[in-house]
Steps between C-alpha positions, in 0.01 A plus 500: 500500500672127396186322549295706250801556282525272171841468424809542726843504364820523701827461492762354761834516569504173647279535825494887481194665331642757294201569256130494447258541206143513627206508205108437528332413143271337277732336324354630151440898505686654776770416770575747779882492604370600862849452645884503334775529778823415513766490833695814522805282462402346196393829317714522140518164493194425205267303764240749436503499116558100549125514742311688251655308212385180695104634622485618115568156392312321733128750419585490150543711207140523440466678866627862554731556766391836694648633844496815728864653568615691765591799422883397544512200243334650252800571301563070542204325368571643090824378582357127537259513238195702565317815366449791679072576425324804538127397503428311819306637764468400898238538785808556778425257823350615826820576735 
């Protein structure tokens, strides 16, 4: 999933992971914030509105920004900026 991603962003604690944005894009139409988790510890603490705020800046504001919650942060991502949409659509994976 890292080697075909196009932009990580993490954040440390000094050596300690504690967060990871992980987005695939084009650069110019469309970035896909595949990943955005943050150490249970570290939860409240603004590293997850400080990753998005970081992969936004680094695709650009002429790229939108889309992801796919789970169904427990859903009430989290307007909280850090984005738009809840009602007119996507999905071919669900093979389990």
């Amino acid at each position: 999933m890292f080697e075909n991603s196009d932009l990580i962003v993490t954040a440390w604690d000094k050596d300690k992971l504690v967060g990871v944005s992980r987005t695939i894009t084009d650069w110019v139409w469309g970035s896909y914030l595949a990943d955005l988790a943050v150490s249970p510890d570290y939860k409240r603490s603004g590293i997850g509105k400080k990753l998005v705020e970081l992969t936004r800046e680094r695709v650009g504001e002429q790229s939108m920004l889309l992801l796919l919650s789970v169904s427990t942060a859903i009430e989290y991502y307007p909280k850090v900026g984005f738009t809840r949409e009602d007119r996507a659509f999905i071919i669900h994976r093979r389990r």
